[in-house]
C-alpha positions as CSV (number, residue, x, y, z in Angstrom):
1,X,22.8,5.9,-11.9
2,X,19.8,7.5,-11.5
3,X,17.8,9.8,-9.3
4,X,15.6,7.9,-8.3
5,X,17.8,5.1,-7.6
6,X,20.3,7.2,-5.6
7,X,16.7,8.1,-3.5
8,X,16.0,4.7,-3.1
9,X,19.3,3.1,-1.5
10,X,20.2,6.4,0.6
11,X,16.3,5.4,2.6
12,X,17.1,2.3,2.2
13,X,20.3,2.3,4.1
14,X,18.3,4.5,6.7
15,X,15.9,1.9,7.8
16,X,15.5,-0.3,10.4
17,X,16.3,-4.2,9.2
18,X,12.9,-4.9,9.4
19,X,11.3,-2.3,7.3
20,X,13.9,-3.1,4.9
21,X,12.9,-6.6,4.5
22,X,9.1,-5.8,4.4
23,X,9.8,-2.5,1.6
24,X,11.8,-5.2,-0.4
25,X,9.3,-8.1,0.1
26,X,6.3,-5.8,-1.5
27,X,8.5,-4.8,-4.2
28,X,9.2,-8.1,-4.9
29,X,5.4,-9.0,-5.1
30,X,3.0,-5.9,-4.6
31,X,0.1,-7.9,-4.0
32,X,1.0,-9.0,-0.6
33,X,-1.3,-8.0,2.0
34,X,-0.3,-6.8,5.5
35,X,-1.9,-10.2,6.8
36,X,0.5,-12.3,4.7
37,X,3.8,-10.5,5.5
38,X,2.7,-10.4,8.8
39,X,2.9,-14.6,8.5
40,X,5.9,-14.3,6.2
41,X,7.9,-12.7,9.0
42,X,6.2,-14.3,12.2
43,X,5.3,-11.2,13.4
44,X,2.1,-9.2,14.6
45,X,0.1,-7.5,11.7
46,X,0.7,-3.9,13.6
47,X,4.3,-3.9,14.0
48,X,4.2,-4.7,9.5
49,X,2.4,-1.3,9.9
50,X,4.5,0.5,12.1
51,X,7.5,-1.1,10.1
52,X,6.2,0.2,6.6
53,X,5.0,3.5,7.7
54,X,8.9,4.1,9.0
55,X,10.1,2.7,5.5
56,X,7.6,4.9,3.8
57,X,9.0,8.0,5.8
58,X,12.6,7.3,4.8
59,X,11.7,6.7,1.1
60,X,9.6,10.5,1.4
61,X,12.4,12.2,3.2
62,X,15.2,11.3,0.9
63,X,13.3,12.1,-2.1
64,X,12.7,15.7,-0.5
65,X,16.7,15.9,0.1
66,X,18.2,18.1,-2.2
67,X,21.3,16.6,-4.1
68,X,24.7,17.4,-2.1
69,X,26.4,20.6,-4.4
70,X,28.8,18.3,-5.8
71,X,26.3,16.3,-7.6
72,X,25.8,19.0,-9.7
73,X,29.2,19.1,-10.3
74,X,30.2,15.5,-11.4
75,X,26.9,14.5,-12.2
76,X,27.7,10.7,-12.7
């Protein structure tokens, strides 16, 4: 598995259910605007916001984790 993978499910297991679902809805199909998720999920267009700019945090701060020291030991 790779890094970046390894980066991707420890902030995804970190988020809230709902920025979850929206992080995987956009990756699923990028060209959703916040309008249409917002419709998708029957919810208010800020709360997609606030809900993507707490996924976007987790996805940032475990990509700045360094990997744990035994990672470098067994590297698989």
């Amino acid at each position: 598995m790779g890094k970046a993978n390894r980066i991707d499910r420890k902030a995804l297991r970190r988020m809230s259910p709902l920025a979850r679902q929206l992080i995987l809805a956009l990756r699923a199909d990028p060209s959703l605007s916040n309008e249409a998720l917002a419709k998708m999920f029957v919810i208010s267009v800020a709360r997609v916001e606030a809900a993507l700019v707490e996924g976007l945090k987790r996805l940032i701060e475990a990509g700045r984790e360094p990997d744990p020291f035994w990672r470098r030991l067994w590297p698989w």
